[in-house]
N, C-alpha and C positions, 0 to 999 in steps of 0.2 A: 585458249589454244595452247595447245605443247609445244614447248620450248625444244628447238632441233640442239643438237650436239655442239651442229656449230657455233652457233648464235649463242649457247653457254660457253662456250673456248672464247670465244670471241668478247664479250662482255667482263667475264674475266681475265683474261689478258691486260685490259683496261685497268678494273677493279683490285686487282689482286698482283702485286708486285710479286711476290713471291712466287705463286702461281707460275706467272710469265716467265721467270729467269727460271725456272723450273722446266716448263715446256718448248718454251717457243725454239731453242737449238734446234731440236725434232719437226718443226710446223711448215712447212713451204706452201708460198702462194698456191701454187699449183692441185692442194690438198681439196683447194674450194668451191664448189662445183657453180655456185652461183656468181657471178660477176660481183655482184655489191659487198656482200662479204668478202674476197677476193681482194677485190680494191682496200674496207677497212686495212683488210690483214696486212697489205702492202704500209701502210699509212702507220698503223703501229708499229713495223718494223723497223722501217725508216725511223722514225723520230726515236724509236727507245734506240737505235744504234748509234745515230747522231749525239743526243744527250744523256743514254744511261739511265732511263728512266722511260716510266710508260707514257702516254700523253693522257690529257684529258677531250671529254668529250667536246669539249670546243676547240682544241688544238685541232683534232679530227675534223671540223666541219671546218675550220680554217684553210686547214691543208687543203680538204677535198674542193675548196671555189677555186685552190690555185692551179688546180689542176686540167690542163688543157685536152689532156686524153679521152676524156669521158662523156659520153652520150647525155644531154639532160634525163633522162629515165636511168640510168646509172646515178648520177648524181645526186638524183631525189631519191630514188631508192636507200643510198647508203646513208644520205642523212635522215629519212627516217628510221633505219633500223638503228642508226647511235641514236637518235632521241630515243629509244624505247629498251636500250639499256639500262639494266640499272645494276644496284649491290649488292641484291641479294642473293642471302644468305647458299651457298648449297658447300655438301660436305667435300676437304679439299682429298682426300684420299680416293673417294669413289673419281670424282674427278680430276684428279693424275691418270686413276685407273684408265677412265673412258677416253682420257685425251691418247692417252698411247693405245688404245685398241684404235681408234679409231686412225692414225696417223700409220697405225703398220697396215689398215685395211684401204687405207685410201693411199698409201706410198704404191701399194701389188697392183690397185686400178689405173694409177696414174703410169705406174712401168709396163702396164697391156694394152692401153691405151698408145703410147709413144711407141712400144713396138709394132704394133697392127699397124701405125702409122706410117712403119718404113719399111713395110712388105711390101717385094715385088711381087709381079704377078705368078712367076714362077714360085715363090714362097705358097700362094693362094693355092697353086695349082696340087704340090706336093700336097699341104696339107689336107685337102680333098681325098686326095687318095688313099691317104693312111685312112 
């Protein structure tokens, strides 16, 4: 199976130190469409703010038992997609690339999204008409 965009931002985040102080200023929870990853990215962010540093994949599975917000199906979810992280290898310049394609493309869905969200009805109504 192919490996989504996220789930390689996401593993290297983890993996790759440089990487992350590289990207993550540009990354917001919000980028993430599926909860479990979402939650991850939460998790790496917290602890690299806290300590300055990434965590490791058990730091992660640590955090995520203490956490009281989460669905068991969320929580199994995200611990298995950190089990099935791993190192490898991929090039870091295509992936600067894609991480910032993808973080200007999901920033424009996440700003049409939040605005559809605080349309009146009269908003609805004008743009019909146009």
């Amino acid at each position: 199976m192919t490996e989504r965009i996220e789930e390689t931002i996401l593993r290297n985040l983890i993996y790759d130190e440089e990487f992350y102080r590289k990207v993550v200023p540009f990354i917001k929870a919000d980028y993430f469409i599926e909860l479990q990853e979402r939650v991850i990215f939460e998790e790496i962010q917290d602890f690299s703010t806290k300590y300055d540093k990434v965590p490791t994949k058990e730091v992660l599975n640590i955090n995520l038992q203490n956490r009281s917000d989460l669905t068991d199906e969320t929580f199994q979810q995200s611990l298995t997609l950190i089990k099935e992280y791993s190192d490898e290898w991929v090039d870091k310049e295509w992936l600067c690339d894609a991480t910032e394609k993808w973080c200007q493309d999901r920033a424009i869905s996440v700003s049409y999204t939040h605005l559809r969200a605080h349309e009146t009805v009269l908003d609805l109504v004008c743009r019909l008409l146009l």
